[in-house]
N, C-alpha and C positions, 0 to 999 in steps of 0.2 A: 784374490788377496793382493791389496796395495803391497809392492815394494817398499822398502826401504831406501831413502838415499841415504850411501854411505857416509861418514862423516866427516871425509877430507873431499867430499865437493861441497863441502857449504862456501859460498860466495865469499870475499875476504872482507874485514870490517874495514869502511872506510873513516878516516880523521873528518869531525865533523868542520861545520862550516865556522868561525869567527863569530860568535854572540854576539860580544862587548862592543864597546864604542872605541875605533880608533880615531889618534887626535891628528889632528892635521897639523904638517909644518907651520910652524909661526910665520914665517918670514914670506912664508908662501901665500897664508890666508893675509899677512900686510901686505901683499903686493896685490891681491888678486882685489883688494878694499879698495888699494890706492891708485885703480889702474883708469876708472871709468870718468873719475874727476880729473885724472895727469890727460886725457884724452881730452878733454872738454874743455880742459887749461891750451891743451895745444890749438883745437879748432880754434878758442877763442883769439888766438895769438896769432895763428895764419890767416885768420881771415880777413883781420882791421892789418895785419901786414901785408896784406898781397890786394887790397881795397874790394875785396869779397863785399865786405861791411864796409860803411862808410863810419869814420871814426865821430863822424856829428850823431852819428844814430848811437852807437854803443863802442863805447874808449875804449883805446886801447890798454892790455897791460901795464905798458910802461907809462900811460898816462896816467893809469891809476896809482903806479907805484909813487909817482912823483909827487901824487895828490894825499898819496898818506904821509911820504915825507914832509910837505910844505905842514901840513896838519899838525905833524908832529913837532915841529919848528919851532911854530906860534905857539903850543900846547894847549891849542883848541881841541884834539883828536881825544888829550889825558882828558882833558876838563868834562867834555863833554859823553864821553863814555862814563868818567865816575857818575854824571847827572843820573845818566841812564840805569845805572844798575842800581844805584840807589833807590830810585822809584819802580823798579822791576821787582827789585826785593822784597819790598817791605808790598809792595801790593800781590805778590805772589804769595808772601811769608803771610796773610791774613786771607785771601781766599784760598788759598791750600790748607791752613789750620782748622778755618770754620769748615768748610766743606767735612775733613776729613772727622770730624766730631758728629756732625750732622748724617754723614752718613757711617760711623760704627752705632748710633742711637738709634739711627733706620734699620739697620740690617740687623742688630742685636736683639730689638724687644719690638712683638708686634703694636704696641700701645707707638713709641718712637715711628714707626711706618704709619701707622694711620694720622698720630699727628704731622711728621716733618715731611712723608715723603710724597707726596701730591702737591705740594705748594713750590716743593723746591723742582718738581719736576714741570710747573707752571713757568717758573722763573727760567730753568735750563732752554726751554724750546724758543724763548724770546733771542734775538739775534742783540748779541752786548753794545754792537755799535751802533745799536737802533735807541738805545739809553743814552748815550750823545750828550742830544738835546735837552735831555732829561735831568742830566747831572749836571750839564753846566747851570741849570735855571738852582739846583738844587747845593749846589757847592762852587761856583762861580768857576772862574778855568785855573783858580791855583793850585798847588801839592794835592790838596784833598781830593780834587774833579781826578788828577793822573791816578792817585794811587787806588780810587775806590773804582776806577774803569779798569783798571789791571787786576785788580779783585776778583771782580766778577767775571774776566773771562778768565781767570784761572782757574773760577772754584765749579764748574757745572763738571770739565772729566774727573775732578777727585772725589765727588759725590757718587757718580756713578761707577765709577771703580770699585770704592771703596767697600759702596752696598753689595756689588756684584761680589766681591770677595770676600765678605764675612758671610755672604748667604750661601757661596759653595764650600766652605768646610764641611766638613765631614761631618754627621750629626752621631758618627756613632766613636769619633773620636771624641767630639763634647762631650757625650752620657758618658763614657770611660774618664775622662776623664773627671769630672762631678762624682763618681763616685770615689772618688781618692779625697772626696773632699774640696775641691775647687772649685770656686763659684766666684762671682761679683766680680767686681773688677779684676781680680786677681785670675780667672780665666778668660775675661775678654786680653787684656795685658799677656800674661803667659801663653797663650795656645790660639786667642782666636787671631787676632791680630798678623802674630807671625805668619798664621797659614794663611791670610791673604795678605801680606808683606808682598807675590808677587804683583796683582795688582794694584797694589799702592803703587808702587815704584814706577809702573808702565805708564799710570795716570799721572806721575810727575814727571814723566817724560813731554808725554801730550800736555800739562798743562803750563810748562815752561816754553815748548814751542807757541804755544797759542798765547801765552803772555806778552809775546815778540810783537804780536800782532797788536793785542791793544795798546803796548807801549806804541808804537809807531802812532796810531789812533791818537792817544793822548799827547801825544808832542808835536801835532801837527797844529794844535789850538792852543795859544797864549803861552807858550814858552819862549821863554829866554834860552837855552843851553839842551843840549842832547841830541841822540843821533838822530832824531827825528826830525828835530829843529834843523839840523846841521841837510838833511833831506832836502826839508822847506828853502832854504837857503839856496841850495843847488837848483832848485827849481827855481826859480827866480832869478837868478845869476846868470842861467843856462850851462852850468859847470857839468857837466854830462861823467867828467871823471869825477868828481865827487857822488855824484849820485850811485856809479858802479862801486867807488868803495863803500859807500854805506852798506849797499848789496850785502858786498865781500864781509863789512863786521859782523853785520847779522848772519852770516852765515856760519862766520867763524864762531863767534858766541854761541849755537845753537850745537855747534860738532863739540866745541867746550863742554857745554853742559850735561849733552849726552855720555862722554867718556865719563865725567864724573859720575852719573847714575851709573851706568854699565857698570864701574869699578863699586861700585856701594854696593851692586847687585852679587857679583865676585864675593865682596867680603860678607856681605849679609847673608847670601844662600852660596854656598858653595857646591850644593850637592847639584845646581842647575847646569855647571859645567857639564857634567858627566852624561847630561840629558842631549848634548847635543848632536844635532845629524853627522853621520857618517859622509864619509866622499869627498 
């Protein structure tokens, strides 16, 4: 006959381990963000200062810094950035609109996928800057040719975002909710939408960086005014520090834009804070 173990050797309960999600220092995650560009700021500074680089290949800092003052002087730097985001906006503001319709009519109803999404998946795999040619013969090289080339490489990631995100909801959060009565637009709007609100927002991540791109594209041809113009210019001049600050705007414009989505993303889903990694 088995033994008994007595009841004061049972083993002691140990405090389990930390479930939840701890938050990391602020100040800590800003330094550890701001540590690999402050690094890449320094190489670039010692290098054109101790003639590592030669300053004909790639300006210095202080060369550049001087080139955005002079810029700003004359208030070519103002003028020509307003050009820029003007024709960024409105040609991003029309291929992120149509995209984003096109594809909640794809991903919502299969009649919308048999008509929209094979053509538009025709047009996506075409490379935008291989239309060029195509656009200038079709809209000559004014306003129209910039902003319908910025269009279109805006609008191919909010298509496929978009579809990608209304076709992973949940189908049995839809029948739930359908049955409370919710249909037509009123559950694409209330429920479908939100639950792929994440990649919405990703796809207007990618498709503001990649509108950088056709903008540069488009203001390399028949413009008067913008940073891409202002490129062209450098090039021809051989202002090698103009050319590094142009770099520098777009780059700057690009960390701009993302903090703005980041914080929409903040106030629009809040619960995705809580999702994030530990460590």
């Amino acid at each position: 006959m088995t033994a008994v173990r007595p009841a004061h050797a049972a083993p002691a309960l140990e405090e389990p381990a930390f479930l939840g999600t701890k938050s990391r220092n602020r100040w800590l995650s800003l330094a550890l963000r701001a540590g690999v560009p402050a690094l890449l700021l320094a190489a670039w500074w010692y290098s054109t200062a101790h003639d590592l680089v030669s300053t004909e290949v790639l300006a210095s800092p202080g060369q550049v810094v001087r080139a955005f003052w002079e810029l700003v002087g004359t208030g070519q730097l103002r003028d020509y950035a307003l050009a820029s985001f003007g024709r960024a906006g409105l040609g991003v503001g029309i291929g992120v609109g149509v995209a984003l319709v096109l594809g909640l009519v794809s991903g919502l109803t299969r009649l919308g996928e048999e008509l929209v999404d094979a053509t538009v998946q025709i047009v996506r795999v075409v490379p935008f800057l291989a239309l060029v040619p195509l656009f200038i013969s079709w809209f000559g090289v004014d306003e129209a040719f910039k902003v319908a080339l910025i269009a279109v490489s805006s609008a191919s990631p909010m298509y496929a975002y978009t579809y990608l995100g209304v076709r992973s909801v949940d189908r049995k959060v839809v029948e739930a909710v359908r049955g409370f009565g919710l249909t037509g637009w009123r559950l694409a709007v209330g429920v479908i939408v939100p639950s792929a609100l994440p990649n919405i927002l990703m796809a207007l991540r990618i498709c503001l960086g990649i509108s950088l791109v056709g903008l540069i594209a488009a203001e390399q041809v028949g413009a008067t005014e913008g940073i891409g113009y202002l490129v062209t210019l450098a090039q021809q001049y051989y202002r090698n520090d103009y050319m590094v600050l142009c770099i520098v705007v777009y780059a700057v414009i690009g960390i701009g834009v993302d903090l703005v989505i980041r914080l929409v993303e903040r106030t629009a889903m809040p619960w995705l804070r809580h999702g994030a990694a530990t460590g």
